[in-house]
N, C-alpha and C positions, 0 to 999 in steps of 0.2 A: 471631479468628484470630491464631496467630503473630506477631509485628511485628517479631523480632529482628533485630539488623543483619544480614547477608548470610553463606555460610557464609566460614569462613576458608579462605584459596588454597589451604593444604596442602592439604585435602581435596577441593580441585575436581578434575574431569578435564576433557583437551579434550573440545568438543562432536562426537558423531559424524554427519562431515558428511552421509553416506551411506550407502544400504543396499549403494549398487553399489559396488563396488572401486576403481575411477579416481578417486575423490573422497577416498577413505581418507586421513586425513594432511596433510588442506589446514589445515585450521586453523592446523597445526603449522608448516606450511611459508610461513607469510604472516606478516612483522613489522608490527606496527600501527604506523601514521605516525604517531601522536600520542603526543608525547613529554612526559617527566614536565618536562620544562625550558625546550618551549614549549607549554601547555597551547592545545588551540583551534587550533592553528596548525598547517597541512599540510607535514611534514617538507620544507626545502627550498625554498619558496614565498616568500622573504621577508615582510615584511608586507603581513596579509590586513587587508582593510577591516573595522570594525564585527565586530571579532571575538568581542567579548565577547557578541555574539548569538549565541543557539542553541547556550548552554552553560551549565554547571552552576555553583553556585558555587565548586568548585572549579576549573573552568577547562577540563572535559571536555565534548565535546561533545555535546548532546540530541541526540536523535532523535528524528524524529516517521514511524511507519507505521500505517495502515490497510489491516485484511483485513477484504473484504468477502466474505460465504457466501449463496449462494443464497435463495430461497422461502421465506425467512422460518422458522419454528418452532411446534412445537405451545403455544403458551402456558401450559400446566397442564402439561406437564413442564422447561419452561425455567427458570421462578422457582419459587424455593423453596416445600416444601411450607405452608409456616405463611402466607407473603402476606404474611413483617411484612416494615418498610419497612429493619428494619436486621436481618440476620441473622447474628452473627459466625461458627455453624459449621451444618452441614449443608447440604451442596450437593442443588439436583435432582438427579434422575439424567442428562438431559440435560448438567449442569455438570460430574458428578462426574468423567471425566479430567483436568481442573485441579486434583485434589487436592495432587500433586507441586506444583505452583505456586501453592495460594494465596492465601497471602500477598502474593503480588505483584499479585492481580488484585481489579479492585471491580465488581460489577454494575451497573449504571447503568440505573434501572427510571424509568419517566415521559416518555420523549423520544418527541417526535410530528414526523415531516414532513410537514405539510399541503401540501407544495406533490407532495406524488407524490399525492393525494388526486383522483376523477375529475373534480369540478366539473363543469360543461360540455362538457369530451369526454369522456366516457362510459368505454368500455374502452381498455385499456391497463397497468394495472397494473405488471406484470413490466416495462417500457421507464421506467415512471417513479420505479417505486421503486429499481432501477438508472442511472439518469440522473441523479437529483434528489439519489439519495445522499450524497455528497461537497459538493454543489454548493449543495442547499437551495430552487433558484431552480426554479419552472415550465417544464415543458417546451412549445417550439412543437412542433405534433403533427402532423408532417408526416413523410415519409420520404425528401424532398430536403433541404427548407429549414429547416436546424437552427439552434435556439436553444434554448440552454440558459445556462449562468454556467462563471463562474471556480470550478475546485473548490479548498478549502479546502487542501489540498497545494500547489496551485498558486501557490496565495498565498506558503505558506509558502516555496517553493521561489523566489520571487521576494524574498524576501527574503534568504533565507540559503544558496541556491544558488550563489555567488559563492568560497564559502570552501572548495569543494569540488570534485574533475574532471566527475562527472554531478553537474547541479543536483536533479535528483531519477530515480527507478528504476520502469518501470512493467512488474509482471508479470502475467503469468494464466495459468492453468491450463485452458483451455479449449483444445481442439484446431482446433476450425470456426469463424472468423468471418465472417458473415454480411454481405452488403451489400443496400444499398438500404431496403424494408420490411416491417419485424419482427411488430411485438406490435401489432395490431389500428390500423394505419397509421403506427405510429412509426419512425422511420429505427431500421435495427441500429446505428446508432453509438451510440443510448441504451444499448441493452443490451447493448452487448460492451467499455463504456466507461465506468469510473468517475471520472476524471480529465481534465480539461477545464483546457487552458491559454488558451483564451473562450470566449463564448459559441458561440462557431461551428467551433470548433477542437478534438476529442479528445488528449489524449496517446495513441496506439495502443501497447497493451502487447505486450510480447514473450511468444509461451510456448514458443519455444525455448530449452531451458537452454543446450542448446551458442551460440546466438545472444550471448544471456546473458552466458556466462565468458567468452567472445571480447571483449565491450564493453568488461568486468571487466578484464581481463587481456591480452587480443591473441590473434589467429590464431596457428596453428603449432605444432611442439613445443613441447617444454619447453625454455629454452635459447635460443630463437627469438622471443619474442614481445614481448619489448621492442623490437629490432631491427624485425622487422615492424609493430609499429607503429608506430615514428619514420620507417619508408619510407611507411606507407600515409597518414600525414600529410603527408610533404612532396609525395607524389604527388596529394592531395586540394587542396592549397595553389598546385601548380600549374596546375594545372586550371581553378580557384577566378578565380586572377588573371588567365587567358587569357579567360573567361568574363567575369566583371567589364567588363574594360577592352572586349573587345567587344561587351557590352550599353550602356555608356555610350555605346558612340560609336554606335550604334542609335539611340540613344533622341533627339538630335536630330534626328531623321528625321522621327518619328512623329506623327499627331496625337494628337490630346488624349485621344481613347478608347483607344489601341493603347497611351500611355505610361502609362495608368492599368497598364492589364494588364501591360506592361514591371516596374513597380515594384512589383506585388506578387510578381513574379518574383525582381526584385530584392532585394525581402523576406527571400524564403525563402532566397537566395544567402547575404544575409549574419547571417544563424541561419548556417548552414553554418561560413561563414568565423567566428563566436564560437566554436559547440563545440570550431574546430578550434586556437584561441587558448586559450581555456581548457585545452584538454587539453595543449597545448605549456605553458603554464604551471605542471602538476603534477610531481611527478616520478613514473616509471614506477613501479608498485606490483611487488614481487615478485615473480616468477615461482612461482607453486604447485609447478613439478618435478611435475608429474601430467597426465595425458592428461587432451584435453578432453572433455565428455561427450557421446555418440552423437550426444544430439537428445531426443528424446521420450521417455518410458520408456512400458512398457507400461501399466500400469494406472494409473488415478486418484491412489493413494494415494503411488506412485513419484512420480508428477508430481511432488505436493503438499512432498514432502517434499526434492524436486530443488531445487525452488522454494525454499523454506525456508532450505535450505544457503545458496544463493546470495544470499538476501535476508543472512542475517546474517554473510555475508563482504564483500557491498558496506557495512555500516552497520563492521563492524570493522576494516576497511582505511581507514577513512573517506572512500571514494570517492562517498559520496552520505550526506545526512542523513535525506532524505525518500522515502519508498517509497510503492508502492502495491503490491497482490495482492489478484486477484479469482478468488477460488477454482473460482466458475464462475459464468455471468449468470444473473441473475433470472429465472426459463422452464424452465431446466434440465431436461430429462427423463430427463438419464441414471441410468443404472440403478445398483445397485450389488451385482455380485454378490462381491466383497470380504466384504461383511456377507450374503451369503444374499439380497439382493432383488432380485430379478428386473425389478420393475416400473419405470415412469418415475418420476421426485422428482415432475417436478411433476405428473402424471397422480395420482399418490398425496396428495398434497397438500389435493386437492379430494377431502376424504374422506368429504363428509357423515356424520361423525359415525361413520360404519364402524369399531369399535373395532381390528380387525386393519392396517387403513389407518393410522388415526393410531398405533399400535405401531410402525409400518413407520419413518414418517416420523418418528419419535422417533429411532426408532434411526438415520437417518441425519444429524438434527442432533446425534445424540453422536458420531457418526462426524466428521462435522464439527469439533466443539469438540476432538474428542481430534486431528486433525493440527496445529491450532492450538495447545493446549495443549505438543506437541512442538516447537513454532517458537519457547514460552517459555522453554522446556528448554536450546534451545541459547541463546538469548540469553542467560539466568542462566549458561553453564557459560565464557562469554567473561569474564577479570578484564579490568579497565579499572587505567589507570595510578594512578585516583586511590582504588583499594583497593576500588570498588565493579564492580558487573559492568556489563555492553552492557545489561540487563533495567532495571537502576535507572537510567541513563542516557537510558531511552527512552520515550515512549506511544506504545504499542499499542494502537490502537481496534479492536474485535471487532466485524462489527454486518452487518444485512441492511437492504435496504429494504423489506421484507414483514414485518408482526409475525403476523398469522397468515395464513397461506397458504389455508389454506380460505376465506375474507372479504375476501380481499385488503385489506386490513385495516394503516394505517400510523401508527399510535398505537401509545403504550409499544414501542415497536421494542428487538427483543432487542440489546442492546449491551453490551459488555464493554469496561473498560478496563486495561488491565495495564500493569505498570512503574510505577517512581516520579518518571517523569522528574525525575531527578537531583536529588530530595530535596524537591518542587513537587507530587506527587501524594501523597494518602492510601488506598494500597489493602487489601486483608485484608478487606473488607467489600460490604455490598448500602447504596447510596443511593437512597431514591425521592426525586424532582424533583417530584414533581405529577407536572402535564401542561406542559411547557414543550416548545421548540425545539429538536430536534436540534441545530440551527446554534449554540445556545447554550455547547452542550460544546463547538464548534469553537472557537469563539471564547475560550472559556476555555484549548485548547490551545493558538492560536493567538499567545495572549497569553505563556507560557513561551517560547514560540518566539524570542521577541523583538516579535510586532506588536503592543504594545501601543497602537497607535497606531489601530490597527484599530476604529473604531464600528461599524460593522454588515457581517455579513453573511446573507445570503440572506433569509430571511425572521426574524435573532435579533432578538431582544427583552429581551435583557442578559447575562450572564453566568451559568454555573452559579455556586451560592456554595457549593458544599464538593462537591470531586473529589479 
């Protein structure tokens, strides 16, 4: 493949945020905080801690996201037709809307998570290969009493969350999330949940866009939303302190069980009182000059590409490094009549072999790759201060917890990784690993990140050695 450096500015254009009209223009209308004269450093912030973390060597900051896509993929149209272990040109068909990008993407063939695997609880599938994903770590398989792990964003986002207004950004494209239990007695928090700040704790994703811009940017008009939110902060602050000071003087009241339950109350008070420190510590980003978006669009592929805009205006304003986007949970049955298909993904999925089935379900993992492939599109068409784009700047992991859905089946798991973060990755190509670790590629990102400090996570067993 290609390997040339990036195209030159002249001929970039802005990235087109949106199909819908209110969005038109934001690109243009947002100055990026990061300045060629303090590399890393949020315009304004005086000195950030350990900043030379979760940046490039020239001084610009990495990013690290993962999209995660449903029910896995048909294997025999996902990798190349030859099966060699390095293929420099010819995409499956399933890959081929990466064409436009890729150079910037490397297939990542041999990664196994044994811990979404059924052992001893039996069924389950969809809740573990969606749960375990990020995380690596066994699910407890209950549909109250959750245990699962720290996911691998999570990490990162404790690390280098600090340098940033959100420590990290969690979306989905899912409309219904589900409570209690899901996938054959799993809590829905496994599967409508990729992202886990513990083992007992989901990050819950937004998939309100208009939710979304508001965090991004503030309530209200155009004109209006810096203002509104330095009032919704001091009114959050006050609140915050009336609350406070009357739970302290509570708590020597209490006995010993009630001041348990007082303090983790207490807990959650002061997360509250950080976010709302941290955010006083940024300075307000831009106002867009553009109405905020309705809410929901209609169809899947609006969603997706809602989603998208606004993932690569939080990573270019530098308001977060670390994202997540779950395109939709492992189970999936929606349909797609977008592409002609009528029927469920995952009802389809279980194909037995039915050659018009697995057609179907082909065409909805290129369905898939191609809204993806347009989230590289915009990342490449962002110039970055240090001559490179937001795309080399970043890793993008691409990847499901199902490798083939008819088998439920979690070996060789379909994974993609795009970008170069900032001169650290080698892509334009297909690497087989063996059979190694999912968690191993983590750790390998994790490692650019800044955590090299990091031995093990979930179930790794070292390092990839060439990404």
């Amino acid at each position: 493949m290609n390997t040339q450096p990036v195209d030159s500015p002249a001929v970039r254009r802005p990235f087109p945020l949106s199909r819908r009209s209110f969005l038109r223009g934001l690109g243009a209308g947002i100055a990026l905080p990061t300045l060629a004269s303090m590399p890393g450093a949020p315009a304004g912030s005086g000195p950030v801690r350990a900043a030379a973390r979760a940046t490039t060597a020239a001084g610009t900051p990495l990013r690290s996201v993962f999209v995660f896509f449903p029910n896995g993929a048909i294997p025999s149209e996902w990798w190349p037709a030859d099966g060699s272990a390095a293929t420099p040109s010819g995409l499956s068909r399933t890959l081929e809307p990466l064409e436009p990008v890729r150079r910037h993407v490397q297939l990542v063939a041999g990664l196994d998570n044994l811990a979404a695997n059924p052992g001893p609880d039996g069924a389950g599938d969809h809740a573990r290969g969606n749960g375990t994903f990020l995380t690596c770590v066994r699910l407890r398989k209950s549909s109250t009493d959750l245990r699962a792990g720290t996911s691998i964003d999570q990490l990162i986002a404790g690390q280098v969350g600090s340098l940033t207004r959100l420590p990290s950004l969690e979306l989905t494209c899912d409309h219904i999330r589900k409570s209690s239990g899901c996938d054959s007695g799993y809590s829905c928090a496994y599967q409508f949940n990729i992202s886990w700040r513990n083992a007992t704790t989901p990050m819950t994703a937004e998939n309100n866009p208009r939710l979304v811009f508001e965090r991004l940017f503030g309530a209200g008009s155009p004109g209006e939303r810096a203002a509104n939110r330095r009032r919704r902060q001091q009114e959050q602050r006050s609140v915050l302190d009336f609350v406070l000071e009357d739970a302290r003087a509570l708590q020597r009241r209490l006995d010993a069980r009630d001041r348990e339950k007082l303090d983790q109350y207490l807990t959650g008070l002061r997360e509250v009182e950080e976010r709302i420190t941290r955010a006083e510590r940024f300075p307000d980003v831009r106002d867009p000059g553009v109405d905020t978006p309705a809410g929901i669009p209609g169809t899947h592929g609006e969603h997706i590409q809602l989603m998208n805009d606004l993932l690569v205006l939080a990573l270019q304003t530098d308001t977060t490094r670390v994202a997540t986007l779950q395109l939709s949970y492992d189970g999936s049955n929606r349909s797609f009549s977008e592409i002609g298909i009528a029927e469920g993904h995952h009802d389809l999925t279980h194909h037995q072999n039915r050659p018009d089935w697995i057609r179907k379900v082909a065409e909805i993992d290129r369905w898939y790759v191609a809204q993806f492939a347009q989230l590289l599109q915009k990342l490449e068409a962002v110039q970055e201060v240090d001559g490179h784009t937001l795309l080399h700047n970043s890793m993008v992991t691409y990847g499901s917890g199902n490798a083939d859905g008819n088998r439920h089946t979690h070996s060789n798991l379909p994974v993609l990784l795009a970008g170069g973060g900032g001169g650290t990755l080698t892509p334009g190509r297909t690497v087989h690993h063996g059979s190694r670790p999912l968690a191993n590629l983590y750790l390998s990102l994790a490692d650019r990140m800044g955590l090299a400090g990091l031995e093990r996570f979930g179930d790794s067993t070292g390092r990839l050695p060439d990404i």
